[in-house]
C-alpha positions in Angstrom: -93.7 97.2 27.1 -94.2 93.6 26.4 -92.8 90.7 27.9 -91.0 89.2 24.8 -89.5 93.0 24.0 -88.2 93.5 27.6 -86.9 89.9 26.9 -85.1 90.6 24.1 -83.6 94.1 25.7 -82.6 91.7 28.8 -80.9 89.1 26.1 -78.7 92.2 24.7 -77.7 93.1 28.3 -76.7 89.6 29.3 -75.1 89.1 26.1 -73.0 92.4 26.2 -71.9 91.4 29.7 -70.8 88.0 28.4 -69.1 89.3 25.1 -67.5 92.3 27.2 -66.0 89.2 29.9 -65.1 86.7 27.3 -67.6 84.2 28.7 -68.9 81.6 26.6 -71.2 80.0 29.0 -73.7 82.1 30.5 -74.5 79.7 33.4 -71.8 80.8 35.7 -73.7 84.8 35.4 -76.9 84.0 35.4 -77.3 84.1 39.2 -75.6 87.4 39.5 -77.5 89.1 36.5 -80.8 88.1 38.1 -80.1 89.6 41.2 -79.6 92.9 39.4 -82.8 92.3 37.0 -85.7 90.5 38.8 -88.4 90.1 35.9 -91.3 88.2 35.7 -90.5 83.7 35.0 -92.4 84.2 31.5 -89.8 87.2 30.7 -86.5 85.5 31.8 -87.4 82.2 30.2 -87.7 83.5 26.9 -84.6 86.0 27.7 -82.8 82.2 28.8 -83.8 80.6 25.6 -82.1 83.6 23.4 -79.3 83.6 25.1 -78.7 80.3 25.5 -79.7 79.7 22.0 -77.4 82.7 21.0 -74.4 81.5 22.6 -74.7 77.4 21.5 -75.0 79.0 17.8 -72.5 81.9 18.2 -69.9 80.4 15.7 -71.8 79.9 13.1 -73.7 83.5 13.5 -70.2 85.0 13.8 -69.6 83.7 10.7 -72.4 85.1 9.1 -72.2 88.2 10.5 -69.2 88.4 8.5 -70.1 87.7 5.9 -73.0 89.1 5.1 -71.4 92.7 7.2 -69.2 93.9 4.1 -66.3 95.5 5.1 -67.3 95.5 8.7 -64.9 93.6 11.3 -66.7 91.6 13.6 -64.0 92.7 16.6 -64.4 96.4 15.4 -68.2 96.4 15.4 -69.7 98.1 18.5 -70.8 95.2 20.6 -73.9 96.4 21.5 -74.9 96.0 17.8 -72.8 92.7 16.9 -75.0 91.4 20.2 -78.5 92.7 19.0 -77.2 91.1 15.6 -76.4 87.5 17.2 -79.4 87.6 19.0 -81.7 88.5 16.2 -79.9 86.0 13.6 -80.8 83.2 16.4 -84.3 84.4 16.3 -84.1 84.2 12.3 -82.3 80.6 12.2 -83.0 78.8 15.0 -86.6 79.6 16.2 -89.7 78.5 14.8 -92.4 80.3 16.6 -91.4 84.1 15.6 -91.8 85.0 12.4 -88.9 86.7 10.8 -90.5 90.2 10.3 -90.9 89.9 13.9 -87.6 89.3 14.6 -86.5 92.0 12.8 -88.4 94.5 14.1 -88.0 93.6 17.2 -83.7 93.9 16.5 -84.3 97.4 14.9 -86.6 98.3 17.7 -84.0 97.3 20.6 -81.0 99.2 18.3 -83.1 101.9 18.2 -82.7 102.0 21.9 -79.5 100.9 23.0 -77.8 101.2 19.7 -77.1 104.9 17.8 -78.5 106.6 15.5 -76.9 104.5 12.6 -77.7 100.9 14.7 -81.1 100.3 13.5 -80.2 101.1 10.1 -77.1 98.4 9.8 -79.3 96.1 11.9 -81.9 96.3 9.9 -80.0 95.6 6.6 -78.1 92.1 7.6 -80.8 91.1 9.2 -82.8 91.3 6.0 -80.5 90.0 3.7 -79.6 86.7 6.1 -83.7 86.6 6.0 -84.1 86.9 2.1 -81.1 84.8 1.6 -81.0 81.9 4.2 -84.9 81.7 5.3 -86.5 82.3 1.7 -90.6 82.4 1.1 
C-alpha cells in the first residue's frame, strides 16, 4: 500500500473518532491516536494536513454535502461515509497537488474498504458531481 492511501485510510479513522466525540479540534487526540497508529513522518504528515484541512473546512463541506446528497441527511448518513466524503471534498477544494481523479479514486478505493457495498457507489457520485460542478476543466 502506498503512503498517501494508508494516509488517507488513517484520515477516515481520525476523522470518525472526532465526528463520533463531537470534537472539532483534532489537536487535543492527536497524541493519543498516534500512540495507537505509529506510521512513518511522511504518512502522518499528509494524514495531519487532511485532517486538519478537513476539519478548518468542515462547514462549508457539510454544506455541500447536502446539497449535492439529494434526499440524504447529513446526521443520518453513516459516518464512515460522510467522513470519507469530507475528506475527499477537501482533497477536491482545497488541495492543489492531487488531481481530482485521484482524489476520487482514492475516496472510492478507501469506501470500498471501510464503507459497504453501496459506499463506493454514493461516494463516487457526489464526489463527481462537486468535481464537474465546482472544479470544472
Amino acid at each position: 500500500m502506498g503512503k498517501r492511501r494508508k494516509a488517507r485510510e488513517l484520515a477516515l479513522q481520525f476523522l470518525y473518532q472526532l465526528d463520533l466525540r463531537g470534537e472539532a479540534d483534532p489537536v487535543p487526540s492527536a497524541e493519543e491516536f498516534w500512540s495507537r497508529h505509529p506510521v512513518d513522518p511522511e504518512v502522518r504528515a499528509f494524514c495531519e494536513v487532511l485532517v486538519r484541512g478537513t476539519m478548518v473546512h468542515r462547514g462549508k463541506i457539510d454544506e455541500l454535502i447536502a446539497q449535492y446528497a439529494e434526499h440524504w441527511d447529513l446526521e443520518r448518513m453513516a459516518v464512515v461515509d460522510r467522513n470519507i466524503l469530507r475528506a475527499g471534498i477537501f482533497e477536491l477544494l482545497w488541495t492543489t497537488d492531487i488531481p481530482p481523479k485521484v482524489a476520487i479514486n482514492e475516496a472510492i478505493e478507501v469506501a470500498k474498504k471501510f464503507g459497504t457495498q453501496e459506499s463506493s457507489r454514493f461516494i463516487n457520485g457526489i464526489l463527481d458531481r462537486i468535481h464537474k460542478e465546482l472544479r470544472p476543466g
